[in-house]
C-alpha positions, 0 to 999 in steps of 0.5 A: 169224681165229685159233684159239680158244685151249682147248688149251695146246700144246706147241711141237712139229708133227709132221708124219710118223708111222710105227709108234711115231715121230714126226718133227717139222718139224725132222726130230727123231725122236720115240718116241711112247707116248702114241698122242694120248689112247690112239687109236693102236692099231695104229701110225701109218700102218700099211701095211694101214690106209693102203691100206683108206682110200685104196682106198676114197677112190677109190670112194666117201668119204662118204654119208648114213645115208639110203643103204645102206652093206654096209661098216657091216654088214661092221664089224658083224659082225667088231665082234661077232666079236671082242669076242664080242657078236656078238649085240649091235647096232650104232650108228656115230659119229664121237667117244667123247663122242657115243657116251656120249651117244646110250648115255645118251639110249638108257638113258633112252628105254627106262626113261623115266626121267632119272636116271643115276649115275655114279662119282667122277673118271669122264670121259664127254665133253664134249657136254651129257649126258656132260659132266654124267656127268663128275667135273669142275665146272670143265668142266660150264657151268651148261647141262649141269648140269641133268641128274639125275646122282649121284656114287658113290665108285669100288668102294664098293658100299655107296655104289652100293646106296644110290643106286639107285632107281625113278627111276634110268635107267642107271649109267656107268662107265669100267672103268679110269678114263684121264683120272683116272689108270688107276684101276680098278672091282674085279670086285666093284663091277661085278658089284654094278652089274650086279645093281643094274641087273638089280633096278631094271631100269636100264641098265648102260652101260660106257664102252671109249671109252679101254679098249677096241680091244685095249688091255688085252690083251683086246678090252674091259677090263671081259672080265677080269670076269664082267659083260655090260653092257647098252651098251658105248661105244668109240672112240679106238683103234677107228679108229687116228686116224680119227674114229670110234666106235660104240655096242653095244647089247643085243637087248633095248633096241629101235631105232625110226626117228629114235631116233637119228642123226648125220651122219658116223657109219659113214661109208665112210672110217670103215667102211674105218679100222675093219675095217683096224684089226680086221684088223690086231689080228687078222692081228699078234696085237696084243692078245698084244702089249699084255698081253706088253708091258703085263706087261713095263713092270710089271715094269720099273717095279717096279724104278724109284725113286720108283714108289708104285703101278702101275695099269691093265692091258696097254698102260694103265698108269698109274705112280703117283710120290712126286712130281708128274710135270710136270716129268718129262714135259717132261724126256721130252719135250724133253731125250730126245723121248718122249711120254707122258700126265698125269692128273687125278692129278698124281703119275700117268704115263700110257703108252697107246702103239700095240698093237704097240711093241717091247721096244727102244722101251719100253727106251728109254722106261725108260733116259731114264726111269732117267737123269732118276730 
């Protein structure tokens, strides 16, 4: 049997990691300030996190959601306690995808309604309701499209009034879109959606699969405007690597028995990942980093040649050439081994390193960045 060929894959296997490196098989060194998709947030193999995990290892890896587990209460609680919504609940899950689908599945259970809108360019997932909710044909197989789902332009809140209505179940959105290249929600639209939502007594969900864990210099990127939603969704960083996720929920949507489910959702290793990472952001200061060292790239970015606009905030940046960056990538990859990201843009260059990168690592990136300019 061989692997189904999805990915295209670059000839490089990592197979040690530590902070902001990477080490191949060959034993080259790597400076990685793409963290795989945003989900390194505070450092590869960080001593804290690998110990959590292997401690628990020892006890207890995994059991059904049918069983107690005080670990997810404890996740709970510091969850609430450093995002703020200590009064929200929480559902557990394993990928960004399932928990944008069980907060759409729960927008429709409470209004009993189908329809959802969502934003242009927007990426949810790829399982069948969040792929519907995702800007792009090419990945929705006829199954998914069935599902009601309008597009609106990003900040037109004409074309978001327009498009609400009785039947509507919840609006989506990224409040930085990351696959299509840190493009950002103006306070202004989200306040008018939160409105919307209020009006025709719809969800309001926000997804922080991407934005979320810190990475923006505040717990979720959507606190640097004055809107509460009714869901959050966040994974990625939220486990540092391990597979998890969770879904915030709002008192007033009510759980029921069998409402929703999965198998490996909050498990004890995911548990134990999670709190490791929250310790982390907390004990290092890892947010004040992002925003100190966010700001820092902007600056230094200010001064590249060829740089049109700069988007995103904290450690989600986004710089925008007069060029397609394709071929950048690969000299930062090959010639000076630095990873960074691409976008649905094609002109965009994405830098989601860990929480915790150096100024000295970043002055790397921008040396090799400078000689290949």
């Amino acid at each position: 049997m061989e692997m189904f060929d999805v990915y295209p894959l670059y000839p490089i296997e990592p197979v040690k990691a530590l902070g902001s490196k990477l080490w191949d098989k060959k034993g080259t060194e790597y400076l990685d300030l793409y963290g795989g998709h945003a989900v390194i947030s505070i450092g590869h193999s960080h001593p804290t996190y690998v110990k959590n995990i292997s401690d628990q290892l020892t006890k207890i890896g995994f059991y059904s959601n049918a069983v107690q587990n005080s670990l997810q209460g404890e996740l709970a609680l510091k969850l609430g306690k450093i995002s703020g919504y200590y009064d929200y609940k929480l559902f557990l899950c394993s990928t960004g995808a399932e928990a944008n689908e069980n907060a759409l599945k729960l927008a429709s259970f409470h209004t009993g309604r189908k329809k959802i809108i969502a934003v242009e360019n927007a990426f949810h997932g790829r399982t069948s309701g969040a792929v519907a909710a995702t800007h792009n044909p090419k990945i929705v197989a006829p199954f998914n499209a069935d599902h009601q789902v309008e597009f609106v332009p990003m900040n037109d809140c004409d074309a978001l009034e327009l498009a609400f209505d009785e039947e509507v179940a919840g609006f989506i959105i990224e409040p930085i879109q990351g696959v299509a290249g840190l493009f950002e929600a103006t306070n202004q639209f989200l306040q008018k959606a939160q409105d919307l939502c209020e009006k025709f007594e719809a969800v309001f969900i926000v997804d922080e699969v991407q934005s979320g864990a810190g990475r923006t210099g505040k717990f979720f990127a959507h606190q640097y405007s004055n809107i509460r939603p009714d869901i959050i969704t966040l994974a990625k960083g939220m486990g540092n690597g391990f597979p998890v996720a969770s879904v915030l929920i709002n008192p007033k949507l009510e759980p029921w028995h069998g409402m929703l489910g999965t198998t490996f959702g909050g498990n004890h290793l995911a548990c134990a990942a999670s709190l490791a990472v929250l310790d982390v952001l907390s004990k290092e200061a890892l947010m004040k980093n992002a925003s100190v060292m966010g700001d820092y790239i902007v600056e230094q970015l200010k001064s590249i040649s060829g740089v049109k606009e700069i988007r995103g905030k904290g450690l989600m940046v986004g710089a925008a050439f007069d060029f397609p960056i394709a071929e950048l990538r690969k000299k930062l990859l090959f010639d000076h081994h630095i990873f960074t990201g691409a976008a649905a843009d094609k002109q965009t260059l994405r830098l989601l390193p860990s929480l915790a990168v150096s100024q000295s690592e970043l002055d790397q990136f921008f040396d090799a960045l400078k000689k290949e300019i």
